[in-house]
Steps between C-alpha positions, in 0.01 A plus 500: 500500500789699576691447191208568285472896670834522467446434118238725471699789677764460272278439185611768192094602441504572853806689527532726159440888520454768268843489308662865385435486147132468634525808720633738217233444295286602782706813552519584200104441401419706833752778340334484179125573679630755741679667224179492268336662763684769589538607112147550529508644785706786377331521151188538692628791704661661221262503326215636738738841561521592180148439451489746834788703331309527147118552670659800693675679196200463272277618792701809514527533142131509500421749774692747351331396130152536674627851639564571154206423313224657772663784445560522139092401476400822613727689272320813394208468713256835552255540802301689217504332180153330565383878433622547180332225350375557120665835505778670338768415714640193576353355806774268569862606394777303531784738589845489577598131406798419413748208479892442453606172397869493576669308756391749736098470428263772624154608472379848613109584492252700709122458663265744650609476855320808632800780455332790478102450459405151498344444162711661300746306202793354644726837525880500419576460881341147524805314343583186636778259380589149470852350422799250552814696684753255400752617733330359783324224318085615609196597357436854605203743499497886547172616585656865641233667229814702309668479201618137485849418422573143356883528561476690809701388876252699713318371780172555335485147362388186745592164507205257363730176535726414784898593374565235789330202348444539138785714246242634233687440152255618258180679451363590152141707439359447179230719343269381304213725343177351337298733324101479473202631375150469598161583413310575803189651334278505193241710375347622197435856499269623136580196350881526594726246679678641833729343691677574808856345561707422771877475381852515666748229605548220779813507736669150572830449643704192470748496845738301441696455920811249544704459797746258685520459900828656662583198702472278194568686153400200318213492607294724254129509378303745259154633514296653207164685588268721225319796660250631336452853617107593551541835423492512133529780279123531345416801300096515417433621159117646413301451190807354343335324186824313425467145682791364640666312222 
């Protein structure tokens, strides 16, 4: 009985163990996992900040686009106009717009902002002004009501984008007119066609803002935006008896 315990002690299926080819493989298998793992790890993580990185730059490239086109909306707008209706004079000018498309971009342009009596057409004093300083890499605004300079260092013009987070690299107005023509009455007066006509042109401007973030200059994004300004120039024309053609 003894001898056959002593055989089974010392049998070789009792007695083997993992050997060290064995236990590599399992090292290097666990390695292989763990590494996998981690790649993703840091893909995943890379990843999600410049997501963060990229949200934030195009969020401030947009609040200082969305400065930019309420303002340039209301180009030309007059307290009054609604009383000049069908009359001789143009209810609803669109003054004082302007736009340089150079590396240094600016628009200039005016509204009825109450200088003087309330009501009256946007005066010479109501100038307002938006442009890129490239020097400092923003999106400014002057809204100081004086003659606007486009080139100018004063400290008339405001920051719309943070110099801190985003450098502003480019910002390009585009002006684009569209003329109409519309009947907006008919009548026959002893046998004779008359027509009355509203005519003038449509504002739109194509903004065209680019920028990079100063912590990462690589990191760059563009947005485009159309305003259409709702202050058009319309000029009413009576007993025309040319249609619009």
């Amino acid at each position: 009985m003894s001898m056959s315990n002593s055989l089974n002690r010392n049998s070789p299926r009792l007695s083997k163990g993992m050997s060290l080819i064995e236990m590599m493989i399992a090292l290097v298998a666990g390695l292989v996992v763990i590494g996998a793992v981690l790649t993703f790890t840091v893909a995943t993580v890379r990843a999600y900040n410049e997501n963060i990185r990229s949200t934030r730059l195009t969020q401030d490239l947009r609040t200082g686009m969305n400065l930019a086109v309420r303002e340039i909306r209301r180009s030309g707008y007059d307290a009054a106009s609604v009383n000049r209706i069908f009359s001789a004079t143009s209810p609803s000018s669109f003054t004082a717009l302007s736009a340089v498309q150079a590396s240094t971009g600016c628009v200039i342009y005016r509204y009825d902002r109450g200088v003087g009596a309330i009501g009256d057409a946007p005066a010479a004093t109501e100038l307002r002004g938006i442009r890129l300083n490239s020097t400092t890499g923003t999106l400014q605004m002057d809204a100081t009501s004086s003659s606007i300079d486009c080139s100018g260092t004063g400290s008339s013009w405001v920051d719309l984008t943070d110099p801190n987070v985003v450098n502003v690299t480019r910002f390009e107005p585009t002006v684009r007119d569209l003329p109409f023509c519309v009947p907006i009455d008919h009548r026959v007066v002893a046998g004779v066609d008359q027509y009355d006509f509203a005519t003038g042109t449509t504002r739109n401007l194509l903004l065209n803002l680019t920028g990079s973030l100063r912590a990462d200059s690589t990191l760059s994004r563009s947005i485009v935006d159309s305003v259409r300004v709702r202050a058009e120039n319309v000029v009413f024309t009576t007993n025309s008896l040319t249609p619009c053609s």
